[in-house]
C-alpha positions in Angstrom: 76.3 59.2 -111.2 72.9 57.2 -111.3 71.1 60.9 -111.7 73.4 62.2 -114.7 72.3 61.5 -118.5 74.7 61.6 -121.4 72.9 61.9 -124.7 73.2 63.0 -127.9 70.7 64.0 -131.1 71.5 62.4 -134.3 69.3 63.5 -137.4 69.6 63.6 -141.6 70.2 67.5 -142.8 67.5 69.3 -142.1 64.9 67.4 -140.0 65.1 69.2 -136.8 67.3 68.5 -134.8 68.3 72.3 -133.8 64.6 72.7 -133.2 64.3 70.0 -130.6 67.4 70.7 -129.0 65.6 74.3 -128.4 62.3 72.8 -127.0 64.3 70.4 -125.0 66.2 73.4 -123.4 62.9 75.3 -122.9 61.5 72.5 -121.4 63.8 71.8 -118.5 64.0 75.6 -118.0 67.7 76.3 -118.9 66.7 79.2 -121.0 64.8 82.3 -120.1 62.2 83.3 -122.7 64.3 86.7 -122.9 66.9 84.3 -124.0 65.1 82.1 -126.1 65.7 82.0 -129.9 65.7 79.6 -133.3 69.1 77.3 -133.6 70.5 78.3 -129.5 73.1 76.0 -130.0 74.1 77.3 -133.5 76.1 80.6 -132.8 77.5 81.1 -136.3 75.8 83.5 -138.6 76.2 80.7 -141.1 75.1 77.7 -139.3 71.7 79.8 -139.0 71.8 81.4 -142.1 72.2 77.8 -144.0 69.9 75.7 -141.3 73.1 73.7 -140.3 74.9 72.5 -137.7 79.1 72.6 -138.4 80.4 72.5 -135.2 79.2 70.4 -132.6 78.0 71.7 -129.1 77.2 70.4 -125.3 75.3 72.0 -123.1 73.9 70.8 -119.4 70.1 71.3 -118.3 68.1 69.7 -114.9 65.3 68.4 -115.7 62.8 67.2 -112.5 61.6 64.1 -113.7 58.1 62.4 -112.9 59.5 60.6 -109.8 60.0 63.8 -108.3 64.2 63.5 -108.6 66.6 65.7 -110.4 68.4 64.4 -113.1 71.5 66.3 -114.7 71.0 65.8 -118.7 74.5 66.8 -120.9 72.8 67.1 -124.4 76.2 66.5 -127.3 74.4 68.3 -130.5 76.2 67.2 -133.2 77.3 68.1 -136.8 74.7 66.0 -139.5 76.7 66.5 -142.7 79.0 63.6 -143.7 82.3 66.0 -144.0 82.0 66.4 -140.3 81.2 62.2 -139.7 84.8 62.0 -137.0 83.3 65.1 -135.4 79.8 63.0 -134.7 82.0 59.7 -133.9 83.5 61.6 -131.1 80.4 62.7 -129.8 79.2 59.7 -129.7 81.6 57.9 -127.8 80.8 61.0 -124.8 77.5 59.3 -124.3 75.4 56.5 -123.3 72.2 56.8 -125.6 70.8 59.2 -128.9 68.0 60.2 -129.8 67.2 59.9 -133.5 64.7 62.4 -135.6 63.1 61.0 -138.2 61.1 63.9 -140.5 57.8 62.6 -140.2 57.5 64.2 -143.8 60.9 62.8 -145.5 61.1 59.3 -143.8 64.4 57.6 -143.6 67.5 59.7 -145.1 71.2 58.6 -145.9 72.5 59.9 -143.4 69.5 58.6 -140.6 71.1 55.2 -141.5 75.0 55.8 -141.8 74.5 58.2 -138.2 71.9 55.4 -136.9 75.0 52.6 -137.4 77.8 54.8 -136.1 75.2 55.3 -132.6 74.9 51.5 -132.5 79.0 50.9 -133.1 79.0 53.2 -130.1 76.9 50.7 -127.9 74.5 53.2 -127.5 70.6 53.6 -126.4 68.6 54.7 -129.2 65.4 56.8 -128.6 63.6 57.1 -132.0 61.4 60.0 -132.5 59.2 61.2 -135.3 59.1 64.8 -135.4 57.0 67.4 -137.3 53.8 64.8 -137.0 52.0 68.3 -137.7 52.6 68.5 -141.3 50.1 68.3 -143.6 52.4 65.9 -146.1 53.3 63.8 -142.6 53.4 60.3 -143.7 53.5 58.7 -140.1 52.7 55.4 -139.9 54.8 54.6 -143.1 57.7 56.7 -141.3 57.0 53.9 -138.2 57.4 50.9 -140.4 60.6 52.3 -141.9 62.2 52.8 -138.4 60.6 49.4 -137.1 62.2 47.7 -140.2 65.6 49.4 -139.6 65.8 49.6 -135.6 63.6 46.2 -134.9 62.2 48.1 -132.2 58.5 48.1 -131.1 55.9 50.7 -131.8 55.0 51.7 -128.8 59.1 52.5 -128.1 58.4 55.1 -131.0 57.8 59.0 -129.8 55.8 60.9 -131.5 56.7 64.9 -131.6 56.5 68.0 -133.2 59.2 71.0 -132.1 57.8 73.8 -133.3 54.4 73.1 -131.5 56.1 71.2 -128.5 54.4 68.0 -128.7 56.2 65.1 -127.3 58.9 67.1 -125.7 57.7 66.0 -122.0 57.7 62.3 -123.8 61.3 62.9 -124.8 62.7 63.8 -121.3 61.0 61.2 -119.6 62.6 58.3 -122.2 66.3 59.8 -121.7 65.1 59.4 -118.4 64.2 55.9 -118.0 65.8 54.7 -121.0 68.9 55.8 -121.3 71.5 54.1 -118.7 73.7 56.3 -116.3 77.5 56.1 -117.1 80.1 53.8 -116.0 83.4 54.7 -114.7 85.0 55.0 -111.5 85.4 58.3 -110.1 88.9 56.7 -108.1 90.4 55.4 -110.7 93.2 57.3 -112.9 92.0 59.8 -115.0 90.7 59.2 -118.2 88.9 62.3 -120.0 87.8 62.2 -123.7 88.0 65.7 -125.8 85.1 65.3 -127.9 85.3 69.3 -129.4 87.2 71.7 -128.6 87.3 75.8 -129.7 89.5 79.0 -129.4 89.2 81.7 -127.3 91.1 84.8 -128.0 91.6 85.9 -124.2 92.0 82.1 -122.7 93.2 80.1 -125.2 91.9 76.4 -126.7 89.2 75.1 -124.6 88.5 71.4 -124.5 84.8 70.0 -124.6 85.7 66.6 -122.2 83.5 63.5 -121.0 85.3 61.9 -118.1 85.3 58.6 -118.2 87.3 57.6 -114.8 88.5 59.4 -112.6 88.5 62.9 -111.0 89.9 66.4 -112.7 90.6 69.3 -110.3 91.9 72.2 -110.8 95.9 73.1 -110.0 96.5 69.3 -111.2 99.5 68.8 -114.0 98.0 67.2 -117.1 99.4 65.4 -120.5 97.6 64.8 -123.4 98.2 61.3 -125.2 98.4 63.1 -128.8 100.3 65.3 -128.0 104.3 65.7 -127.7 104.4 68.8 -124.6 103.0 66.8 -121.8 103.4 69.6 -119.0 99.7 71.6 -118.9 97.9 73.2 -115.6 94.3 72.8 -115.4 93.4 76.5 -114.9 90.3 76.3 -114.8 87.6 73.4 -114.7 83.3 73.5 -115.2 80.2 72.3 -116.6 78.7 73.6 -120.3 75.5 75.9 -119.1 73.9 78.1 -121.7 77.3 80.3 -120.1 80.5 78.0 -119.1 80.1 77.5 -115.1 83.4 77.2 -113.0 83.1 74.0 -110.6 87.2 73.6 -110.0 86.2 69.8 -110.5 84.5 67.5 -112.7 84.4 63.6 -112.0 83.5 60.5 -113.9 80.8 60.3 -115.8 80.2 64.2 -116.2 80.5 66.9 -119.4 82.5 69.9 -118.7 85.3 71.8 -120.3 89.1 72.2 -119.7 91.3 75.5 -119.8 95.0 75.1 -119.8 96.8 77.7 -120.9 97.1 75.8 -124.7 97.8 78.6 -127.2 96.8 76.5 -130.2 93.4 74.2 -131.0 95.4 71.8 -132.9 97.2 70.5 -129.5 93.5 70.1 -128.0 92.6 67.1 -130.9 89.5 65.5 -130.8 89.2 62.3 -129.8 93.0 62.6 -127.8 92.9 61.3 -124.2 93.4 64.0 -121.1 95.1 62.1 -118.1 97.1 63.3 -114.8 100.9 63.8 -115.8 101.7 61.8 -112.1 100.2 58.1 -111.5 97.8 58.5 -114.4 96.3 56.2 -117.1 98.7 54.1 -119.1 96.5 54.1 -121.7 94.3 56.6 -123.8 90.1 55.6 -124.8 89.8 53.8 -127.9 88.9 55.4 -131.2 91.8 58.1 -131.8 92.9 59.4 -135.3 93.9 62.6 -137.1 91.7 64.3 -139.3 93.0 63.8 -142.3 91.8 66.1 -145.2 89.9 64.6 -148.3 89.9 67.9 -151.2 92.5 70.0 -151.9 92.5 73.3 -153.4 94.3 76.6 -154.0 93.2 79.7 -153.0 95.0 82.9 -154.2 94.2 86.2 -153.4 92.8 88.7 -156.5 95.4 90.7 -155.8 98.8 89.6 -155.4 99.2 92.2 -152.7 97.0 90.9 -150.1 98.9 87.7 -149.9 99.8 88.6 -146.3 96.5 89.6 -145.5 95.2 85.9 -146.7 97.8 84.4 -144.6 96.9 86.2 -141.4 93.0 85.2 -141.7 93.8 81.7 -142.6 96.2 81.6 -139.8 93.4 83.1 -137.4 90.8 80.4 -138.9 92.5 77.8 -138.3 92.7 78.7 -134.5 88.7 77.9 -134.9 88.6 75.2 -137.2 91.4 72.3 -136.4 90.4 70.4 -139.6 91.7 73.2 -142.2 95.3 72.8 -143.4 97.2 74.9 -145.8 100.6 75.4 -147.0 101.8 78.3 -149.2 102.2 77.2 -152.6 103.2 79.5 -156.2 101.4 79.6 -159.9 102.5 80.9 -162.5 98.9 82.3 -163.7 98.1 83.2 -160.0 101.2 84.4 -158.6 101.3 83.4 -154.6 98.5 81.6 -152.8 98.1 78.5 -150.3 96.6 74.8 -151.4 94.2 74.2 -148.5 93.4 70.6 -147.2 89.3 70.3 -146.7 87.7 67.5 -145.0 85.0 67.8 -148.0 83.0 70.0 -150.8 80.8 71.9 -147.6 83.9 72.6 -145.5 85.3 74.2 -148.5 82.5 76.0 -149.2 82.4 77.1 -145.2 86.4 78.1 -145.3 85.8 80.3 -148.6 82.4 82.2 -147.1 84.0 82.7 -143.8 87.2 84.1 -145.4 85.1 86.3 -147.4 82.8 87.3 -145.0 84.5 87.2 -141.5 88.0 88.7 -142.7 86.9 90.6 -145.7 89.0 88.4 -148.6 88.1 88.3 -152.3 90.1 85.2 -153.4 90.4 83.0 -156.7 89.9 79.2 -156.2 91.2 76.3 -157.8 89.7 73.3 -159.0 89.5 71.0 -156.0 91.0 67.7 -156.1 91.7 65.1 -153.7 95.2 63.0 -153.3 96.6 60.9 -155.1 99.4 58.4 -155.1 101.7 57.5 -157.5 104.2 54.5 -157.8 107.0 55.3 -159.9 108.9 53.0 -161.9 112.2 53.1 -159.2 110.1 52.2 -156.8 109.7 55.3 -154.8 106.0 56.9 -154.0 105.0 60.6 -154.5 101.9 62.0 -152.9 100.0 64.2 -155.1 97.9 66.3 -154.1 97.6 68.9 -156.7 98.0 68.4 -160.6 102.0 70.5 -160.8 103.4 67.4 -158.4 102.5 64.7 -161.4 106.1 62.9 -162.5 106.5 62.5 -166.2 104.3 60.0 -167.8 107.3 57.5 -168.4 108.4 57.5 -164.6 105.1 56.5 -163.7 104.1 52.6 -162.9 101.0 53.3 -161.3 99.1 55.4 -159.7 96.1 55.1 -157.0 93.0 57.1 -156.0 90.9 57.1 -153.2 87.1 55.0 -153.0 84.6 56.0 -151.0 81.7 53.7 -150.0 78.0 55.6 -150.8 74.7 55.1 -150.1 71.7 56.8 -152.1 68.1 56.4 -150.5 65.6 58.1 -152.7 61.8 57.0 -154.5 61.8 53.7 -156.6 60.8 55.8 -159.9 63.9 57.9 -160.1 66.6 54.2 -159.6 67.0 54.2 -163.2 68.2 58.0 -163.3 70.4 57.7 -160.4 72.2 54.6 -161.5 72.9 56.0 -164.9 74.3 59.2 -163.4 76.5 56.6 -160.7 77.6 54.9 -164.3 78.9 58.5 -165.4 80.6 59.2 -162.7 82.5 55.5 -162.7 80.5 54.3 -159.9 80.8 50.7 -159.8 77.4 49.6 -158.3 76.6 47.3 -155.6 73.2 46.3 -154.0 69.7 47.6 -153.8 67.5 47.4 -150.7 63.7 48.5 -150.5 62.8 50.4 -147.5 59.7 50.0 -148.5 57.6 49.4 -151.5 58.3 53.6 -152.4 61.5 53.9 -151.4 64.9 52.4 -152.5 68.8 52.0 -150.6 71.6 52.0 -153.3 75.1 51.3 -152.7 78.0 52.3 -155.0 81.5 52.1 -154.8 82.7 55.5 -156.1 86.3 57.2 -156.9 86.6 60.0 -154.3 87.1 62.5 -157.2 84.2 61.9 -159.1 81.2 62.6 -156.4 83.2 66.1 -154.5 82.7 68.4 -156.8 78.8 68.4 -158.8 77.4 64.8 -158.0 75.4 66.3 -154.9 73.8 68.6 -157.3 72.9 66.7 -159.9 71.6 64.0 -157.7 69.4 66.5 -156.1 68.8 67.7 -159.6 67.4 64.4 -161.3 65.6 62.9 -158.0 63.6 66.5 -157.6 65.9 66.9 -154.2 63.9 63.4 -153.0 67.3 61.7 -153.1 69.8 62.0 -150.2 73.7 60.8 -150.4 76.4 59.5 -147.6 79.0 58.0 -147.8 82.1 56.9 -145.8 85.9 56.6 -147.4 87.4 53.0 -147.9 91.2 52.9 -149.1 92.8 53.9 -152.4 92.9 51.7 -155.8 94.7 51.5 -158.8 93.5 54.0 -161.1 94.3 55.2 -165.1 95.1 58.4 -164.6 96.6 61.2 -166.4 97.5 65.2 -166.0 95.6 66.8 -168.4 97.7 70.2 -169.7 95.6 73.6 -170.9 98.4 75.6 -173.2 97.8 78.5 -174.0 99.9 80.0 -177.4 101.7 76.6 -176.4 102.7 78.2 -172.5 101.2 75.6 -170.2 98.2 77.4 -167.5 98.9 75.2 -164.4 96.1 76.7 -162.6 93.7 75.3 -165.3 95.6 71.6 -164.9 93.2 69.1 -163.2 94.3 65.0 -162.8 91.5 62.9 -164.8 90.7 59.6 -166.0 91.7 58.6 -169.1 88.5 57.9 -170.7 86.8 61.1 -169.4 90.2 63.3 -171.0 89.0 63.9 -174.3 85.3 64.9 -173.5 86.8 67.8 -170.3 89.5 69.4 -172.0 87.2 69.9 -175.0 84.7 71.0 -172.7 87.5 73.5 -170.9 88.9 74.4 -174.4 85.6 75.9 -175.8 84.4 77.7 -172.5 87.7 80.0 -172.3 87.3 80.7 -176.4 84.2 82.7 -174.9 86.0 84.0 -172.2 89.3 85.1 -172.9 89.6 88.5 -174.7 90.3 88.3 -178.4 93.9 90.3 -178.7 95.5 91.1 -182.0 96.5 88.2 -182.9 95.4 84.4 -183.1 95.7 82.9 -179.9 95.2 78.9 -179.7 93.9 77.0 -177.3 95.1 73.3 -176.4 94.5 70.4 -173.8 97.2 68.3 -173.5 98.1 64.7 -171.7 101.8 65.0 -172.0 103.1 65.7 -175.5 100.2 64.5 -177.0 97.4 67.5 -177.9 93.7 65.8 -177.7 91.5 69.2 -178.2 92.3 72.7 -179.8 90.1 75.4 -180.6 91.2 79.2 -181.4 90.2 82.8 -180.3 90.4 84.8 -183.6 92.3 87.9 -183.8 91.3 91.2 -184.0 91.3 92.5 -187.2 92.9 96.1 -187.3 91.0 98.0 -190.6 94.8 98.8 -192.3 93.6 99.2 -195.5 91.2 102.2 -194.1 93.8 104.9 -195.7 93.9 103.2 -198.9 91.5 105.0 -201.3 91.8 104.3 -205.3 94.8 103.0 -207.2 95.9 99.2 -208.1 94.9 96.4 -205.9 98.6 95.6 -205.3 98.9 98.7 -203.0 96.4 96.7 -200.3 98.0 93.7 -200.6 101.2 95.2 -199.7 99.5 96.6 -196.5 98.1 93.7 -195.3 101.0 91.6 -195.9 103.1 94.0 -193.3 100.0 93.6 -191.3 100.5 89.6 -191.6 104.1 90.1 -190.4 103.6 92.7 -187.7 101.1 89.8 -186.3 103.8 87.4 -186.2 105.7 89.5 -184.6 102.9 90.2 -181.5 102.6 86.2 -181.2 106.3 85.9 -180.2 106.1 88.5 -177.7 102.3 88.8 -176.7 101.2 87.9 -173.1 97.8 86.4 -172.9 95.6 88.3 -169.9 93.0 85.7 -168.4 90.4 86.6 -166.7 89.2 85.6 -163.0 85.5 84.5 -164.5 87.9 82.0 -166.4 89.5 79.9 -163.7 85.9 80.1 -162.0 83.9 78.9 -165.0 86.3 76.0 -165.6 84.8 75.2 -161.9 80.8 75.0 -163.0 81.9 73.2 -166.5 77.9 72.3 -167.6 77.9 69.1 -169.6 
């Protein structure tokens, strides 16, 4: 064990971390140059096409150190957005030290801090390392004082490095080796293995990513998992994470490998569960456990009603890749039959939709996300709500609650002023300001969950000239004044157009929502109105004029009376059409109501 290293790379979006985990793998040999490429670890067409990592990945190199002994490194690359933050957790907890990138370019991020504390929770080694020092716009020794300020470590302990022209690399092996400690555990005690990812293979089944942390797994041995109810699985097979999977029929403490064992489903492999023997094994699992629980809701609906089926067998085969995503079937009235989806935030939803479209060749309709609510009603009962059709009627209601989130904004002093009145908008309720340094500021909020999913990120990026970066981390639910706000349409109510807001922002959405589908909806012949609605109570209107039918076209000459007459059987034929007409809506409208501009 004192030869193995368990580490992990932790980085903001975008400032390397992919790239260094290449060099690092080029460096210790583990890839050929035939087999060399950009983003190795990254294997899905999006995570390159986008420049992101979404699900995390291990892999083992050896790496013959300047002492002239062979060390075993297990590199953990992990997910950098903060939808994926349990994911990163998880990783963490499989290793004894991180490195951390800092862009020599963008100095400290968001999510360099909230990834920074979550590595220092962990009791873990951090190695800090500059990278892309080759930049024209580097900004190094500021970048130094901001990680000195934030790490209190020295300079010297700071590694300079560029990936792309594989500087510092060498420097970077040699601190995982001497800085990082080797792991703990006994390889006699019972077994306790962590699943820190886990994915689906068609032919084998779920495979789980483990970090045993006592004890020995071999093959042949009967295994339960703590999370799980069926506690009678075989280890099939048993082996370390090369560049290909490598059967060693048994791993012991301390080491990275992966498990096969016959599980037909990824949702039994959970991460963060505990792996133990089903005889004379642990009595209890590794700190640290919970279920992902999902934080945006939405529908999706196929175009056409037909391919409902077809939508439920690629969500069904998604979900064997991606444990996170839940769905149940649900009905609309303006959408016929779809499924509201459970998201663990706004980029996972955006990954779900472009896979389903991509990957399984679905054109679907989206709702407008939300997140869940609770509601205490008035005989004391509770009622989770989760999309806008599950609201009771106002006067059951006693209260209802939202979820906060706690969020962090790092961007240049000059654009505080912008960002805080934007915060302000968006009912942030604002709580500290730290410097960085003299440039750069640290601004914490409190925000409702619902405010910041849907076009915060955007606008943030917009006012700050993409300088600012976001995180944040979710902190319980509050009491909230909320209300279901009702589109009608020729008085039927749309409920895929019904969204849950706060009272104060009501009046300003539906009007906004009332005068983007007068331009969209096609005028018919007749009048057709337009209404938001809390309740009973109608707090915008605007109509869609009627087509006007040119009756009068085969009246030539006589009395005036004789068009009157026409156009009064015109009035009544259109009263007529209102009673009976059906309103057609396009798809652009449920999508604009998505990308409402203020």
């Amino acid at each position: 064990m004192k030869n193995i290293r368990n580490f992990c790379i932790i980085a903001h979006i975008d400032h390397g971390k992919s790239t260094i985990a290449d060099a690092l793998l080029e460096a210790t040999r583990t890839v050929s140059e035939r087999e060399a490429k950009e983003q190795l670890l990254d294997d899905m067409e999006l995570e390159r096409e986008r420049g992101i990592t979404i699900k995390s990945h291990a892999i083992q190199m050896k790496y013959l150190a300047n002492d002239k002994v062979d060390y075993t490194f297990n590199l953990i690359d992990t997910p950098g957005h903060v939808d994926f933050t349990y994911e990163v957790s998880r990783s963490l907890a499989a290793c004894e030290g991180a490195i951390l990138i800092v862009d020599a370019a963008q100095g400290v991020e968001a999510q360099t801090i909230s990834n920074l504390y979550l590595a220092i929770e962990a009791g873990l080694e951090i190695i800090p390392v500059i990278n892309k020092i080759d930049l024209p716009g580097a900004i190094v020794d500021t970048v130094k004082s901001q990680i000195i300020d934030l790490l209190g470590c020295e300079d010297e302990e700071i590694i300079l490095a560029s990936a792309k022209t594989r500087i510092g690399i060498e420097d970077i092996l040699e601190a995982v080796v001497h800085r990082i400690p080797e792991p703990e555990g006994d390889p006699e005690a019972p077994l306790q293995a962590l699943i820190f990812d886990s994915v689906f293979d068609p032919y084998r089944g779920a495979i789980a990513y483990i970090r045993i942390k006592n004890g020995t797994l071999k093959e042949k041995e009967q295994l339960k998992f703590f999370a799980n109810d069926n506690d009678n699985y075989l280890a099939e097979e048993v082996g370390i994470l090369g560049l290909r999977k490598v059967r060693t029929k048994s791993l012991s403490a301390g080491n990275v490998g992966y498990l096969i064992s016959g599980i037909k489903d990824v949702h039994d492999t959970k991460v963060g569960d505990t792996v133990t023997h089903l005889k004379n094994g642990a009595t209890k699992p590794l700190p640290g456990y919970q279920d992902i629980k999902p934080m945006v809701y939405s529908g999706l609906f196929p175009t056409d009603s037909d391919d409902f089926e077809d939508l439920r067998d690629a969500l069904d085969k998604l979900r064997l890749n991606d444990s996170a995503l839940v769905y149940v079937p649900e009905t609309s009235a303006a959408l016929g039959f779809g499924f509201r989806c459970g998201f663990l935030g706004m980029l996972h939803m955006e990954i779900v939709q472009e896979r389903l479209e991509r990957e399984y060749d679905q054109s679907i309709v989206t709702t407008l996300p939300n997140v869940e609510y609770v509601c205490y009603k008035k005989d004391g009962t509770e009622v989770i709500i989760d999309k806008p059709s599950d609201m009771p009627n106002p006067g059951d209601i006693d209260y209802i609650t939202e979820p906060y989130v706690k969020a962090q904004i790092v961007c240049p002093s000059e654009y505080v002023g912008a960002i805080m009145k934007l915060a302000m908008d968006k009912r942030g309720e604002y709580k500290n300001t730290d410097y960085l340094d003299p440039t750069r500021a640290d601004l914490q909020f409190d925000f409702p969950l619902s405010e910041i999913i849907f076009d915060f990120y955007d606008k943030l990026k917009s006012i700050s000239r993409g300088y600012a970066s976001f995180d944040y981390e979710y902190t319980g639910y509050r009491d909230s004044d909320l209300a279901k706000l009702d589109i009608l349409l020729n008085n039927d109510n749309v409920d895929a157009l019904s969204v849950i807001v706060h009272k104060t922002k009501a009046y300003e959405y539906g009007r906004k929502v009332c005068s983007k589908l007068k331009v969209l909806i096609p005028r018919q012949m007749y009048e057709v109105a337009i209404q938001a609605a809390i309740g009973t109570k109608v707090i915008a209107r605007t109509n869609v004029k009627a087509l006007r039918k040119n009756v009068t076209a085969k009246c030539y000459g006589g009395d005036i009376t004789r068009k009157r007459k026409l156009l009064e059987k015109q009035k009544e034929g259109k009263k007529r059409m209102k009673q009976v007409g059906n309103i057609e809506i396009p798809q652009e409208a449920f999508l604009a109501v998505l990308q409402l501009e203020d």
